[in-house]
Kinemage of the C-alpha trace (Angstrom):
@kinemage 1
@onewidth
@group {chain A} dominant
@subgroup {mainchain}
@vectorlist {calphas} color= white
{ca unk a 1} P -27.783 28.195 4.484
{ca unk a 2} L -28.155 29.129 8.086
{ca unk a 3} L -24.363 29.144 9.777
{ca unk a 4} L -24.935 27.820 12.790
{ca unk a 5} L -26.980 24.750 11.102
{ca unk a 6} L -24.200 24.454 8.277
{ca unk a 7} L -21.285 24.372 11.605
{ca unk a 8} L -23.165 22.146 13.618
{ca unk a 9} L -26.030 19.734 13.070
{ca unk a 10} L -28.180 18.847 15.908
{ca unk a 11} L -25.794 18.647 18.703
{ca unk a 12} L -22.727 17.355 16.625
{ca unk a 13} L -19.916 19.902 15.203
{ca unk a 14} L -20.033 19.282 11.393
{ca unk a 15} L -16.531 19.099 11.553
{ca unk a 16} L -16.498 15.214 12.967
{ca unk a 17} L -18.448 14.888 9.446
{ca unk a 18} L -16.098 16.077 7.550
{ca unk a 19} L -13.565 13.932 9.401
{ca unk a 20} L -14.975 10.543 9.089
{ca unk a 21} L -14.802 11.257 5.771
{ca unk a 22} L -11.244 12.014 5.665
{ca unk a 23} L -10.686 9.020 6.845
{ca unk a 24} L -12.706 7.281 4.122
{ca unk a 25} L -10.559 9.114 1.651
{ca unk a 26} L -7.364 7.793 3.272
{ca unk a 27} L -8.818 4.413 3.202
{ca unk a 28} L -9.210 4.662 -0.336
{ca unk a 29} L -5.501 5.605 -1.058
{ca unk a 30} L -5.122 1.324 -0.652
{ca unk a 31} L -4.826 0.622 -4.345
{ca unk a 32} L -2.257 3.651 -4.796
{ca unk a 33} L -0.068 1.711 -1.581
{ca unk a 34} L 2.399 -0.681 -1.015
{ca unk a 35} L 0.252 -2.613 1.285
{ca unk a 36} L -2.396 -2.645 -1.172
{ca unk a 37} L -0.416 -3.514 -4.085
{ca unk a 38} L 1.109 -6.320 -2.021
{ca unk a 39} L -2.904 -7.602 -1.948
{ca unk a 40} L -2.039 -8.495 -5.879
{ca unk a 41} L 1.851 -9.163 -5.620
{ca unk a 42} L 1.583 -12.823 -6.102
{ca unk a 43} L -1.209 -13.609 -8.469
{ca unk a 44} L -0.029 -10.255 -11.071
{ca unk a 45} L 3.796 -11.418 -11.200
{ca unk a 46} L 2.725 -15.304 -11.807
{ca unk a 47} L -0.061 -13.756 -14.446
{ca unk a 48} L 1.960 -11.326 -16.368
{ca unk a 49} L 5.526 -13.361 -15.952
{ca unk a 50} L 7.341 -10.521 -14.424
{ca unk a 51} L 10.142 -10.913 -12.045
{ca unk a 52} L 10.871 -9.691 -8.730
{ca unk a 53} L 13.463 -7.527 -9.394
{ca unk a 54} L 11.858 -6.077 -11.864
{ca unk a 55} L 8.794 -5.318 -10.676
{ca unk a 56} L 10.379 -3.700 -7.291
{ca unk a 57} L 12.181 -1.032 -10.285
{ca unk a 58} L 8.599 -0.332 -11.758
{ca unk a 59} L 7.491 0.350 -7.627
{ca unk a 60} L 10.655 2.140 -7.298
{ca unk a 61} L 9.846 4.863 -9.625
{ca unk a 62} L 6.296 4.675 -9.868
{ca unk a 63} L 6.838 5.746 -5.825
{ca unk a 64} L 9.254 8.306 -7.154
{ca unk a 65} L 7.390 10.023 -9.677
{ca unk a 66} L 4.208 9.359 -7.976
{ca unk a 67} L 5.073 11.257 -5.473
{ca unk a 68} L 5.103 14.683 -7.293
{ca unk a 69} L 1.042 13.753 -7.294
{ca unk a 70} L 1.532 15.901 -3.747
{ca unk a 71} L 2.710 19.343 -5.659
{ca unk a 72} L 0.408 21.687 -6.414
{ca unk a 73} L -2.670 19.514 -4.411
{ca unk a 74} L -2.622 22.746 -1.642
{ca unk a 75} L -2.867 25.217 -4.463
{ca unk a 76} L -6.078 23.583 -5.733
{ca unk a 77} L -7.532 23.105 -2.315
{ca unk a 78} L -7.000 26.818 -1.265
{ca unk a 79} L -9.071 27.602 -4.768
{ca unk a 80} L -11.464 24.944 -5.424
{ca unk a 81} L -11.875 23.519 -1.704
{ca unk a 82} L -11.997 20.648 -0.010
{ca unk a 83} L -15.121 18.926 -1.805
{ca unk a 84} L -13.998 19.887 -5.531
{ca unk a 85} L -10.127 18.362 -5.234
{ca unk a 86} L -11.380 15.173 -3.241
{ca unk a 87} L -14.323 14.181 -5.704
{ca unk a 88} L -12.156 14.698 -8.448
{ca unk a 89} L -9.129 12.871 -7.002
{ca unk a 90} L -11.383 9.695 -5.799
{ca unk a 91} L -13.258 9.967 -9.361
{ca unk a 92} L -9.692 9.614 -11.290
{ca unk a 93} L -8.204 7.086 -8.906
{ca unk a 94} L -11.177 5.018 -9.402
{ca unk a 95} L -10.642 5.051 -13.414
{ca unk a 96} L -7.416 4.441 -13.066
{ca unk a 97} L -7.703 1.374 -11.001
{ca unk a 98} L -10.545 0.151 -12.771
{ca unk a 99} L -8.235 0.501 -15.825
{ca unk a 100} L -5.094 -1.029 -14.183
{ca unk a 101} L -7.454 -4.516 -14.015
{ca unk a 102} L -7.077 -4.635 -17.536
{ca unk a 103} L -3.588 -4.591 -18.126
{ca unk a 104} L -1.036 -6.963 -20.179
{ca unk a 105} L 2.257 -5.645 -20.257
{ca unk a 106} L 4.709 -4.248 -17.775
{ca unk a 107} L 4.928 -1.373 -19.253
{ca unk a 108} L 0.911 -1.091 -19.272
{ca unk a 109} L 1.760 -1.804 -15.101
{ca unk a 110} L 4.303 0.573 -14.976
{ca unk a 111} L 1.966 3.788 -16.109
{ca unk a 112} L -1.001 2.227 -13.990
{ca unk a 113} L 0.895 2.008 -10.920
{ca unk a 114} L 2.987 5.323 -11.489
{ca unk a 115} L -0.662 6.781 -11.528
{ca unk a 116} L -2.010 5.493 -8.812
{ca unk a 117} L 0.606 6.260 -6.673
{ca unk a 118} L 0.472 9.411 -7.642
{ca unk a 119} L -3.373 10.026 -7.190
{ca unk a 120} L -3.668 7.865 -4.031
{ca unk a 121} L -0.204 7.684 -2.320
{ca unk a 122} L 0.338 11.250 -2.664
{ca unk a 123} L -2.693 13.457 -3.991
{ca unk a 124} L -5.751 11.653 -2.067
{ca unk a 125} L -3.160 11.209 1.332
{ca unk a 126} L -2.485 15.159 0.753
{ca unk a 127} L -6.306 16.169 0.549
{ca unk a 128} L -7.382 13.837 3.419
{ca unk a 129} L -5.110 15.139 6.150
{ca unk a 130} L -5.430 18.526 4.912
{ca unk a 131} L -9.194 18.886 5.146
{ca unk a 132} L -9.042 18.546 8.959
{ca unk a 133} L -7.156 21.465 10.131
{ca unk a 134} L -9.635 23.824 8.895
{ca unk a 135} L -12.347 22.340 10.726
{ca unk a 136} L -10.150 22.218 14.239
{ca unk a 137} L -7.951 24.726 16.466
{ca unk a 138} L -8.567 23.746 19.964
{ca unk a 139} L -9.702 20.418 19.596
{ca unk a 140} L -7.022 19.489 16.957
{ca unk a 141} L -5.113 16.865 18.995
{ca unk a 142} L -8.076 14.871 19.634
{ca unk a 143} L -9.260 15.174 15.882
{ca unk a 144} L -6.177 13.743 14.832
{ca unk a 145} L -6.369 10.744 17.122
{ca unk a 146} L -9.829 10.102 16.175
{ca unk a 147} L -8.363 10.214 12.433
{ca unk a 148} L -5.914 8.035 13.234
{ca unk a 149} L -8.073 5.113 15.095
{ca unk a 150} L -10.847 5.759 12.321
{ca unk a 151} L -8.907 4.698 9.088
{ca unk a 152} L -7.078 2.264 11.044
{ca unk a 153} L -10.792 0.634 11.256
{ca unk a 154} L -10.898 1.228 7.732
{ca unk a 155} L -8.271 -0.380 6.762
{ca unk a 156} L -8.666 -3.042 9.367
{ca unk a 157} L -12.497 -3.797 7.666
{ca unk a 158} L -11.001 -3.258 4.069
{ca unk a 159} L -8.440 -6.352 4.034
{ca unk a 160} L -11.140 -8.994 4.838
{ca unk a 161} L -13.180 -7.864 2.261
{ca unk a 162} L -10.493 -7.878 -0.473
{ca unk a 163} L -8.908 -10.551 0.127
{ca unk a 164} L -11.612 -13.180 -0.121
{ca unk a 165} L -12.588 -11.477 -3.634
{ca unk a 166} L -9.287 -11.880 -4.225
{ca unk a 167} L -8.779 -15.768 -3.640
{ca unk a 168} L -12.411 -15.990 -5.530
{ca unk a 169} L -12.507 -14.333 -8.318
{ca unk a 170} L -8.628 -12.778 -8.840
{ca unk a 171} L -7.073 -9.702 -9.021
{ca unk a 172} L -8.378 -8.142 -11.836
{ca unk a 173} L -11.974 -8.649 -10.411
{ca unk a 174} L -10.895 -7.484 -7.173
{ca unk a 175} L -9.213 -4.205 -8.558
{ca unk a 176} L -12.056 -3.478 -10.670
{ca unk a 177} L -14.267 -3.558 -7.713
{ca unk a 178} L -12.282 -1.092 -5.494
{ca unk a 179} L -12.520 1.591 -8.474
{ca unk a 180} L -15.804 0.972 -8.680
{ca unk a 181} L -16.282 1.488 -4.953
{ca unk a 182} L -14.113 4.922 -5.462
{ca unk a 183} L -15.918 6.347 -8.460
{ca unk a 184} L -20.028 5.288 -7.226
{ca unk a 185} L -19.083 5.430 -3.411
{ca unk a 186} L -16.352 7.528 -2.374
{ca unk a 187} L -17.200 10.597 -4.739
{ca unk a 188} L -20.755 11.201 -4.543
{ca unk a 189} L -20.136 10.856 -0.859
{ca unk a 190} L -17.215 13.444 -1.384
{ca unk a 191} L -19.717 15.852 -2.767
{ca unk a 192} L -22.503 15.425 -0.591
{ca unk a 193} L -21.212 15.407 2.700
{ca unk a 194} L -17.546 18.096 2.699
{ca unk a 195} L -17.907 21.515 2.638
{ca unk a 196} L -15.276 24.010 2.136
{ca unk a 197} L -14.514 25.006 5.763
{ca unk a 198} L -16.554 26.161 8.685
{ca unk a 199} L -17.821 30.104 8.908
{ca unk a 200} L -15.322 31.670 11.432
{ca unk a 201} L -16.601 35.063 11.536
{ca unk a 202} L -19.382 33.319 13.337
{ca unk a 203} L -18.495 30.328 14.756
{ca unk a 204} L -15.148 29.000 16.129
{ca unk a 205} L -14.172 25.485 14.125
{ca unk a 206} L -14.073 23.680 16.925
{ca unk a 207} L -17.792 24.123 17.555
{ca unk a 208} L -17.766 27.032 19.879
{ca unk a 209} L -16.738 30.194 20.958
{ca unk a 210} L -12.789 31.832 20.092
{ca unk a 211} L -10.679 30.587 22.200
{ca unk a 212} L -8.813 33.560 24.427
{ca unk a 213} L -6.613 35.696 22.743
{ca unk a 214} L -2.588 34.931 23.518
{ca unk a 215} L -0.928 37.739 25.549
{ca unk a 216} L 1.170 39.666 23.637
{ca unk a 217} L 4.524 38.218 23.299
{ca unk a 218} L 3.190 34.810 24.869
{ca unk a 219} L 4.075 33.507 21.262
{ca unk a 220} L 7.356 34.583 21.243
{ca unk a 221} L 8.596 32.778 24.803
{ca unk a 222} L 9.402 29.814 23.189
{ca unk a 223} L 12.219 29.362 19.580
{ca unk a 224} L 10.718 28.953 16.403
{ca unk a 225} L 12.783 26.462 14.416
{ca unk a 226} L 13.489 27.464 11.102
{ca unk a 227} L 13.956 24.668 8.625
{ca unk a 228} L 17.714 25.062 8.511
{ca unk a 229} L 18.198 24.834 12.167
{ca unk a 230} L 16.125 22.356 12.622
{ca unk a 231} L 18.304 20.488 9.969
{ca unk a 232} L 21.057 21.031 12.190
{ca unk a 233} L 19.768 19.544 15.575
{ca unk a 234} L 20.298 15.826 15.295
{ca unk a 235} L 16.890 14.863 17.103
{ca unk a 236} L 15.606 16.129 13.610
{ca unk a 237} L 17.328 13.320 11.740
{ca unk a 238} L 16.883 10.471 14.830
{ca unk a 239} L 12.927 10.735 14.324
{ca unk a 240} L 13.323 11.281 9.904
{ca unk a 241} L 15.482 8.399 9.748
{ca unk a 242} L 14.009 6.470 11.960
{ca unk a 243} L 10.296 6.751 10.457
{ca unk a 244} L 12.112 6.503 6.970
{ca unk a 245} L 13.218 3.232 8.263
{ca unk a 246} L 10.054 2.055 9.374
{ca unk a 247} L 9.061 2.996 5.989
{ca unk a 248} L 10.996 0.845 4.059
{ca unk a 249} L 10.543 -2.092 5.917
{ca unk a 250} L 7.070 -2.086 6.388
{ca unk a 251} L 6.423 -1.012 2.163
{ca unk a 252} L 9.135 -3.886 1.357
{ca unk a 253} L 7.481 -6.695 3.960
{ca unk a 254} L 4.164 -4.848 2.542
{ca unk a 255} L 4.616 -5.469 -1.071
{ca unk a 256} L 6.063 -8.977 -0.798
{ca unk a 257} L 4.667 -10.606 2.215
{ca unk a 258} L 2.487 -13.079 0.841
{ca unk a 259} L 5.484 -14.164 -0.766
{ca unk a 260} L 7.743 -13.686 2.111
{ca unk a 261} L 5.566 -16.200 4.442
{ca unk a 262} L 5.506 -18.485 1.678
{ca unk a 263} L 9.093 -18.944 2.156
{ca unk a 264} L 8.186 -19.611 5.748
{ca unk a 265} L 5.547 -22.447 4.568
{ca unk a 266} L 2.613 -20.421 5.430
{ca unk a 267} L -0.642 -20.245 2.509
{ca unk a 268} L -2.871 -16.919 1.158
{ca unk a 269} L -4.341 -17.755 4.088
{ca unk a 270} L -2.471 -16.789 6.713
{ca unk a 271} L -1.260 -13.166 4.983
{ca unk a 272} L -4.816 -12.124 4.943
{ca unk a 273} L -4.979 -13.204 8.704
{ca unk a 274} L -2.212 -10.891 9.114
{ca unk a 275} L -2.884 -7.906 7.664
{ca unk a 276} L -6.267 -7.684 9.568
{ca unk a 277} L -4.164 -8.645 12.880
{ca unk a 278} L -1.662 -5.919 11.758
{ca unk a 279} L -4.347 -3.208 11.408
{ca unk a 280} L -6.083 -3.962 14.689
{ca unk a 281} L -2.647 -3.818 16.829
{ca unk a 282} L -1.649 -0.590 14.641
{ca unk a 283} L -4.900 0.288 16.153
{ca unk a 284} L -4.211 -0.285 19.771
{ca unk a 285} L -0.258 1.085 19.005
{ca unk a 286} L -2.498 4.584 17.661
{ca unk a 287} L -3.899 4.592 21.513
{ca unk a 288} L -0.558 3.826 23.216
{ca unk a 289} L 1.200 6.430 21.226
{ca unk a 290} L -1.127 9.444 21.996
{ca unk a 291} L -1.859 8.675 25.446
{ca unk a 292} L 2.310 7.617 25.982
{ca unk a 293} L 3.317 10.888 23.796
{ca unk a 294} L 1.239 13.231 26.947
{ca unk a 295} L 3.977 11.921 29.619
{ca unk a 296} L 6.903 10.190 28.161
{ca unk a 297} L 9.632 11.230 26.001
{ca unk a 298} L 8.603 11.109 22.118
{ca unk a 299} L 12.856 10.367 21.495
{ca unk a 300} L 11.992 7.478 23.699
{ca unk a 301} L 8.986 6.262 22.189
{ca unk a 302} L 10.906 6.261 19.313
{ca unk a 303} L 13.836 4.357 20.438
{ca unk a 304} L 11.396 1.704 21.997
{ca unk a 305} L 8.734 1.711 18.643
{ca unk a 306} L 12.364 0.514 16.852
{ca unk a 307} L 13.474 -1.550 19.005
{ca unk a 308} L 10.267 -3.310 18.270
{ca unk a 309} L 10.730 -3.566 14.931
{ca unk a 310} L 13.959 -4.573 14.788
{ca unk a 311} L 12.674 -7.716 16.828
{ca unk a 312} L 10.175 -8.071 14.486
{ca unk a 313} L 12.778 -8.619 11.447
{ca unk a 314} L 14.667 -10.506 13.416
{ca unk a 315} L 12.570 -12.971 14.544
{ca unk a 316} L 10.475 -13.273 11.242
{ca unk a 317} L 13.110 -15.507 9.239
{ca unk a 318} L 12.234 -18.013 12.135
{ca unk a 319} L 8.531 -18.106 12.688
{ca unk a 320} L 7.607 -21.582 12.241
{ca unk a 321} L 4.130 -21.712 13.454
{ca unk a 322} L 0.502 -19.598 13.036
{ca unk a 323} L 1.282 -18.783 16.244
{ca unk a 324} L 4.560 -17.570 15.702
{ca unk a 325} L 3.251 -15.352 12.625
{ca unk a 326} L 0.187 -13.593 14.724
{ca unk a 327} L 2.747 -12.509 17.322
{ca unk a 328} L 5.157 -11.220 14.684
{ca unk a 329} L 2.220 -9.238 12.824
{ca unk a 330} L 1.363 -8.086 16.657
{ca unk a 331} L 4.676 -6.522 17.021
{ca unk a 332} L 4.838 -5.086 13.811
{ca unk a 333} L 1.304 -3.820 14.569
{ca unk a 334} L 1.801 -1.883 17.552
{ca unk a 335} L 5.114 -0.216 16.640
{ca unk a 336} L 3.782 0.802 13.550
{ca unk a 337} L 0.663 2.183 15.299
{ca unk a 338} L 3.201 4.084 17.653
{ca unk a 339} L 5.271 5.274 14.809
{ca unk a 340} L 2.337 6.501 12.803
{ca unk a 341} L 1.327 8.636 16.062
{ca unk a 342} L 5.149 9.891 16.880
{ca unk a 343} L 4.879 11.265 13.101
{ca unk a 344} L 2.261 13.019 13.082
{ca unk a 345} L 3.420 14.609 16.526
{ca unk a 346} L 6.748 14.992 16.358
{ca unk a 347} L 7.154 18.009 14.256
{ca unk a 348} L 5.297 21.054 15.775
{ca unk a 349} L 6.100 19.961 19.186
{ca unk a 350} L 9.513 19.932 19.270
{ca unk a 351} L 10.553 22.530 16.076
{ca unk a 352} L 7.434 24.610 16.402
{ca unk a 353} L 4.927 25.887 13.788
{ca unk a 354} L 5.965 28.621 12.042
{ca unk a 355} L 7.882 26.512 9.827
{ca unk a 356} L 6.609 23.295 9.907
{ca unk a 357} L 5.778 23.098 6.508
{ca unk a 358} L 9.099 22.564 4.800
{ca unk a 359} L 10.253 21.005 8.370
{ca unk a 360} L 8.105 17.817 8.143
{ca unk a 361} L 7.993 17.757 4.341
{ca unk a 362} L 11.812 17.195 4.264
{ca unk a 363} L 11.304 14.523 6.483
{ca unk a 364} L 7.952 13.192 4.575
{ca unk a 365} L 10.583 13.359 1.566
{ca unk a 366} L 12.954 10.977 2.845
{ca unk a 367} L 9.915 8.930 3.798
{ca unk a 368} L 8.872 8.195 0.067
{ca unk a 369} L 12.553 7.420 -1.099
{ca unk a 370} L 12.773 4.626 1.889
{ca unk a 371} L 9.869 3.461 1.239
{ca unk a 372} L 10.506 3.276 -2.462
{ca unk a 373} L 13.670 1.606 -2.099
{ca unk a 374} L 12.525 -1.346 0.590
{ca unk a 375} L 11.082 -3.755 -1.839
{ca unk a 376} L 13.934 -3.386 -4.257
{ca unk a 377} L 16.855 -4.370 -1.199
{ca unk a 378} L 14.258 -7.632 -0.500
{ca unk a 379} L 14.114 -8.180 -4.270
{ca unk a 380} L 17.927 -8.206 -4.501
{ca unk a 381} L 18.589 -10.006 -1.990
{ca unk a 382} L 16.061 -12.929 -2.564
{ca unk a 383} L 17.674 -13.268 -6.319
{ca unk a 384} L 20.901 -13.079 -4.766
{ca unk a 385} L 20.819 -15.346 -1.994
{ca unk a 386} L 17.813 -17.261 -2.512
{ca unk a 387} L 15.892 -15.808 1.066
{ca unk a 388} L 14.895 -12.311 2.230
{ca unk a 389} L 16.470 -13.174 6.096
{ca unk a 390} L 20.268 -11.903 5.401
{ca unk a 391} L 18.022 -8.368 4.720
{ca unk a 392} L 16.053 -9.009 7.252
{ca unk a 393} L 19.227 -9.153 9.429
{ca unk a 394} L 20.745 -6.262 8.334
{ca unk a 395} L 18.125 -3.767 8.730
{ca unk a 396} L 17.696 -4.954 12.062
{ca unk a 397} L 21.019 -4.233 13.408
{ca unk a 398} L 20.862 -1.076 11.571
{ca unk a 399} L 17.367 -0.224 12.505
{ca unk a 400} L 19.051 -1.196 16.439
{ca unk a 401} L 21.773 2.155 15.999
{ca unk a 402} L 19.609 4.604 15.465
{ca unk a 403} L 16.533 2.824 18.016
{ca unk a 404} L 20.394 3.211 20.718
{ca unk a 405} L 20.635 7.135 18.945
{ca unk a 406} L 16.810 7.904 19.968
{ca unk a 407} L 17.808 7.040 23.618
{ca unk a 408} L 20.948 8.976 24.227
{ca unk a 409} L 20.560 12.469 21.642
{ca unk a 410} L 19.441 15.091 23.568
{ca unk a 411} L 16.197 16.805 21.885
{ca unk a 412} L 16.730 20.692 21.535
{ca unk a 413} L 16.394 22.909 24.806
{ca unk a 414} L 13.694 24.983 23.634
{ca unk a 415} L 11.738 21.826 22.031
{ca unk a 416} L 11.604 20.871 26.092
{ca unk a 417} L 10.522 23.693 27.214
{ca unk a 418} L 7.724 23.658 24.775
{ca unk a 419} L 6.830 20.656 25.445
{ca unk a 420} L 6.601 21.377 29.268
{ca unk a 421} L 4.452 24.199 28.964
């Protein structure tokens, strides 16, 4: 195959090809998610006769053990490549979906679950993001955005579709359609459209020329965090705890928030209505956050993006009216968006790149254990008290410290300076 046709068809870089599907992959992680899973909360506990509490310990360590789907996943990309791993990933989390719609037992639910968190959660999430980077160097900030807004659209298209499948012809239907959809759509389109990476020897992967070389020693003017200091500086653990917060609270509202508006007096109805007004402000919180992140302090976006939240929790034991619940899901909408963005950015601009890997995966770590443990705290707490608002309250004022943290810790001196240059 000619290079420059295989690097760029027409007038379009083949990378944005390779991205959109990315983002189709990511979009196809929902059944191995909270918020996905929360799609069948209701209808699987009152069909199976499970219990809350127990079903939040089968998410716990499904989320746990699922998340060693990750290990190994850049191994097998750096030999097989980016089109082998994906088709194979979407064509087992489709079969294992498709099988979960069958189950009877909880501990037929537990090994379902376990699985698909561990082949959508973490494997699928793993191959998506990584097949971008290859494709962009100069251009990689505004990939990433476009990443971002595109499987927020994907996500935002996804919940109307499922959820009226869901009210029509139940779960089971509805879960055997999505693996469907991963095995006939999502693979074949996996193996016709990715390719490995672009040809570099004759063609930059952004499209066009090499960029100019660095001066010599230009790399060194700025520190390289290692992942030791960076464990050290406590702007490291504002913006880990902070997004492990978010984490928990949006997988614990996620997994029981058809059951948490319930309480509220609210229908199916109006969760659906949510989660579509959720994407679209997560959406418009994606576009805040990158062009805010350019000018303002990301240690103040933070602080502000939990404030939010915190607002959010404590205003939801009180929503009375649809009206109430749209601007809730708003809230929750745009911080997330803003959180999703400060995570993704975060990392290499304030501890550098050299060793960002074990940087940001120590923080992705704590991630998946808060976002594990959210839905078992709301579980506990409505069996103990009968309502999910003395949680609700809690993490607020705790979520409220470190939001006050984000505002006064200073960020490292050298993380400035790279971020002024």
């Amino acid at each position: 195959m000619n290079t420059t046709h295989y690097c760029i068809i027409g007038r379009v870089y083949y990378g944005w090809y390779v991205l959109l599907v990315a983002a189709a992959a990511m979009v196809g992680t929902l059944p191995g998610r909270t918020q996905g899973l929360g799609l069948i909360t209701e209808p699987l506990l009152a069909e199976l006769g499970i219990g809350r509490v127990a079903y939040a310990e089968v998410n716990l360590w499904a989320t746990l053990i699922g998340s060693m789907g990750a290990i190994g996943i850049g191994h097998l990309l750096d030999h097989f490549g980016s089109r082998v791993v994906l088709t194979l990933v979407a064509l087992a989390l489709g079969v294992v979906v498709a099988a979960m719609s069958q189950t009877s037992s909880l501990a037929g639910l537990a090994v379902w679950i376990t699985l698909t968190r561990a082949l959508g959660q973490s494997a699928l999430s793993v191959v998506s993001l990584a097949m971008i980077a290859p494709w962009f160097v100069r251009k990689v900030d505004t990939a990433m955005a476009l990443y971002s807004v595109t499987l927020s659209v994907g996500f935002m298209l996804a919940f109307p579709v499922v959820g009226p499948l869901l009210q029509q012809r139940g779960w089971r239907a509805a879960w055997l359609a999505i693996g469907v959809a991963l095995v006939l759509g999502l693979a074949p389109l996996s193996w016709g459209v990715v390719r490995r990476s672009p040809d570099v020897m004759s063609l930059h992967p952004d499209g066009g020329s090499a960029p100019p070389a660095t001066p010599s020693g230009a790399s060194m003017a700025r520190e390289e965090f290692t992942w030791a200091t960076a464990l050290v500086e406590p702007a490291f653990w504002i913006f880990a705890t902070g997004t492990a917060l978010y984490g928990l609270v949006a997988s614990g509202i996620g997994l029981f928030n058809e059951s948490i508006l319930a309480e509220r007096g609210f229908g199916a109805n109006v969760y659906y209505q949510t989660l579509v007004v959720t994407a679209l402000t997560a959406l418009a919180g994606n576009f805040a956050g990158g062009w805010l992140a350019r000018s303002v302090s990301l240690a103040r976006l933070m602080g502000v993006s939990l404030l939010v939240l915190a607002g959010g929790l404590i205003a939801l034991p009180h929503v009375a009216t649809l009206a109430h619940v749209l601007t809730w899901a708003t809230a929750m909408g745009l911080g997330g968006g803003l959180v999703m963005v400060l995570f993704f950015t975060v990392w290499p601009r304030v501890f550098g790149r050299r060793h960002l890997g074990r940087i940001q995966g120590t923080a992705q770590a704590l991630t998946v254990v808060a976002s594990a443990t959210g839905p078992l705290l709301l579980a506990w707490c409505v069996e103990w008290t009968g309502s999910y608002a003395t949680m609700f309250r809690v993490l607020a004022g705790l979520i409220s410290l470190v939001a006050l943290a984000a505002f006064i810790v200073p960020m490292p001196s050298s993380a400035r300076q790279r971020m002024a240059a």
